[in-house]
C-alpha positions, 0 to 999 in steps of 0.5 A: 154442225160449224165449230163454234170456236170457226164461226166466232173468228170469222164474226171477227174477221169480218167486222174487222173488215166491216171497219175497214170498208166504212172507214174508206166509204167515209173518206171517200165521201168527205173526198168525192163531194169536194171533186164534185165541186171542183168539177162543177166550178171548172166546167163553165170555165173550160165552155167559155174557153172552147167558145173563145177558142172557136171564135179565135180560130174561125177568125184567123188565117192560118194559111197566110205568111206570119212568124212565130217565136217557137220556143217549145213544141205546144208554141207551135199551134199551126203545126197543131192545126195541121191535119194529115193521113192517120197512121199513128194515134196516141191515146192518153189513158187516165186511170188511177193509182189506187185500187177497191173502186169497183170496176172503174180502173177495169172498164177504162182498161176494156175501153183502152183495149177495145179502142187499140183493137179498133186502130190495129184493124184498120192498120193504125199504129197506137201509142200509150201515155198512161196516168194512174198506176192501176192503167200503167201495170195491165196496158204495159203487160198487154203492150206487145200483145196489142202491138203497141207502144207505151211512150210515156207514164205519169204516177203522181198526177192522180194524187194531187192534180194541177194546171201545172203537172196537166202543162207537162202532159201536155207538153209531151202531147205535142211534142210528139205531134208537131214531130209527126210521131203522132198524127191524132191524140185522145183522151180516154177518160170518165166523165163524172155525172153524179154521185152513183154514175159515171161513163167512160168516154174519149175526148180528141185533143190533136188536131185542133179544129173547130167544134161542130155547130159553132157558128159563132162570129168574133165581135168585130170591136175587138182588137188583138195587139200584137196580132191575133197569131200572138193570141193563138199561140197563148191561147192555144196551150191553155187550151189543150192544158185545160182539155187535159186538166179538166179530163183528170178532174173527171176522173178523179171524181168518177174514181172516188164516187165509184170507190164510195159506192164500191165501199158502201156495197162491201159493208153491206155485205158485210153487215149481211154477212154477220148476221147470217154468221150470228144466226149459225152460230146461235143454231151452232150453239143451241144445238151443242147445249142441246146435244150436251142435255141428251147426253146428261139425261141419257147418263142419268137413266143408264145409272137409274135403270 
């Protein structure tokens, strides 16, 4: 039988553990209600942006001669209209900087993979800008053997997301577009449904183009001063900076909501664990007392006979 002594340390252990476990289900849940929220007041915003976007872009000619002030690279929008032959993709991976949330960080990663050996199969070559530091350690261990190129990493992001850490993202995006490094950009990201499901998914950022089943007119009333090709070229970064955005905040919903059930499924096991660790060691305990009685009776009949 266990000794007694084993069997009440490791009790200890795990309700040491058990605290633990609860503590982070807790503020995960406290976390994850307020990225819910955020989530579901940015969604509307980002369906009336792509609506006003298609409209934009179905009424403007970007074939006919206009000049543009391009100061940087996401200024210039009719180079990121331009499609062309796929040779290189690059894939913006979100993941985040901590761990104990299930197997989130692991099926973004599998998805990555998956998706890099696609491209190489069909001879395309497959460049990495990677948020989140749990995606940045395998993808960049995995880069030679997958034949890729890990361009840029972003730690902090996933700490505190904001339009203005999405704007430098976005930037590097298409900087690397409008030099050709890249002929299409995605996002492997996770949309988050609700608090115990999410699903991994990849949005294409480069090239713009219009969204299928758009069929959306501009009203005719409507006037653009100076021009609409001013209008595109504000309207075309907040755009793609919102693509971005909106991404991470998915993300990082989806990460916190798979932390709290990841948590809330170990002080279960926890708590289940105890109490098959209590009952051993009761057994443990009533079989040493009982041992301990047989020992005494059978010492007092020895002397007795």
């Amino acid at each position: 039988m266990a000794n007694l002594k084993d069997i009440k340390n490791r009790i200890g252990s795990v309700e040491s553990t058990k605290k633990i476990t609860r503590a982070m289900k807790m503020v995960a849940a406290a976390k994850v209600k307020k990225a819910e929220n955020t989530v579901k007041a940015s969604r509307p915003f980002t369906n009336e942006l792509n609506t006003m976007f298609n409209k934009l872009l179905k009424a403007v000619d970007t074939n006919g001669d206009f000049e543009l002030k391009i100061t940087q690279a996401i200024d210039n929008y009719p180079k990121l209209l331009e499609n062309r032959i796929v040779k290189n993709v690059g894939l913006l991976v979100i993941t985040s900087n901590k761990g104990l949330a299930g197997a989130y960080n692991a099926n973004v990663v599998r998805k990555t993979i998956n998706k890099i050996e696609e491209y190489n199969a069909q001879g395309i070559k497959v460049t990495l800008f990677i948020i989140g530091q749990k995606g940045i350690a395998p993808l960049k261990r995995k880069a030679k053997k997958l034949n890729c190129e890990v361009a840029k990493t972003y730690h902090r992001i996933m700490n505190d997301p904001t339009g203005a850490a999405s704007n430098i993202i976005t930037e590097d995006l298409a900087e690397y577009f409008t030099e050709d490094k890249i002929d299409k950009i995605e996002v492997i990201t996770t949309r988050f449904r609700n608090m115990m499901s999410y699903f991994v998914e990849e949005w294409e950022v480069l090239p713009l183009s219009i969204s299928s089943g758009s069929e959306e007119e501009l009203d005719p009333l409507i006037e653009f001063y100076p021009d609409m090709h001013c209008i595109l070229q504000k309207v075309v970064p907040l755009y793609i900076t919102n693509i971005i955005f909106q991404s991470i905040l998915e993300a990082q919903a989806s990460e916190l909501a798979s932390r709290m059930t990841a948590m809330s499924a170990a002080t279960n096991n926890a708590e289940k664990m105890i109490n098959e660790l209590s009952v051993l060691y009761n057994k443990s305990r009533q079989n040493a007392i009982t041992q301990e009685l047989i020992e005494v009776v059978s010492g007092a009949n020895s002397q007795a006979g």
